[in-house]
N, C-alpha and C positions, 0 to 999 in steps of 0.2 A: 243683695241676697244672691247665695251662689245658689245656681241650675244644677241640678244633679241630673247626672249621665248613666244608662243604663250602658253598659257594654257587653255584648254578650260572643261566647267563643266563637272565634270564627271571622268576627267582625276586622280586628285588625290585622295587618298582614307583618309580614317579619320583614323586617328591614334589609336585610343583609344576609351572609354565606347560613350565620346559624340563627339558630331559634332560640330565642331566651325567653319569651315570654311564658313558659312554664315556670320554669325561674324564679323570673320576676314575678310572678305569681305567688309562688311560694315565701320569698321572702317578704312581702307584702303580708300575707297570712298569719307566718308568725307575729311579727312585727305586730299584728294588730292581735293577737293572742296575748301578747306580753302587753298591752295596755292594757285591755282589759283586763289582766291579772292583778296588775301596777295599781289601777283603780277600785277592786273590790279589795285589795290589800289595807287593813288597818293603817295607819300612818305609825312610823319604825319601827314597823316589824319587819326582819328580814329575809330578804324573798333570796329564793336561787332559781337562778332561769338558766335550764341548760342547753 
């Protein structure tokens, strides 16, 4: 059984010269936008994801 992690802003520090964790953030978001699209999507219906 996987633990689920609360992470909250602030909490982790930026690695290096620049900051991507906005970023990563964001494309994390979509990404999980387009499944949930994927998933309430009839089966072959054709989806456009822009």
């Amino acid at each position: 059984m996987k633990k689920s992690v609360a992470i909250l802003k602030g909490d982790i520090k930026s690695d290096g010269k620049y900051d991507t964790r906005a970023t990563e953030a964001g494309r994390l978001a979509r990404a999980q936008k387009r499944r949930v699209e994927e998933l309430e999507t009839p089966r072959g219906a054709k989806v456009y994801f822009p």
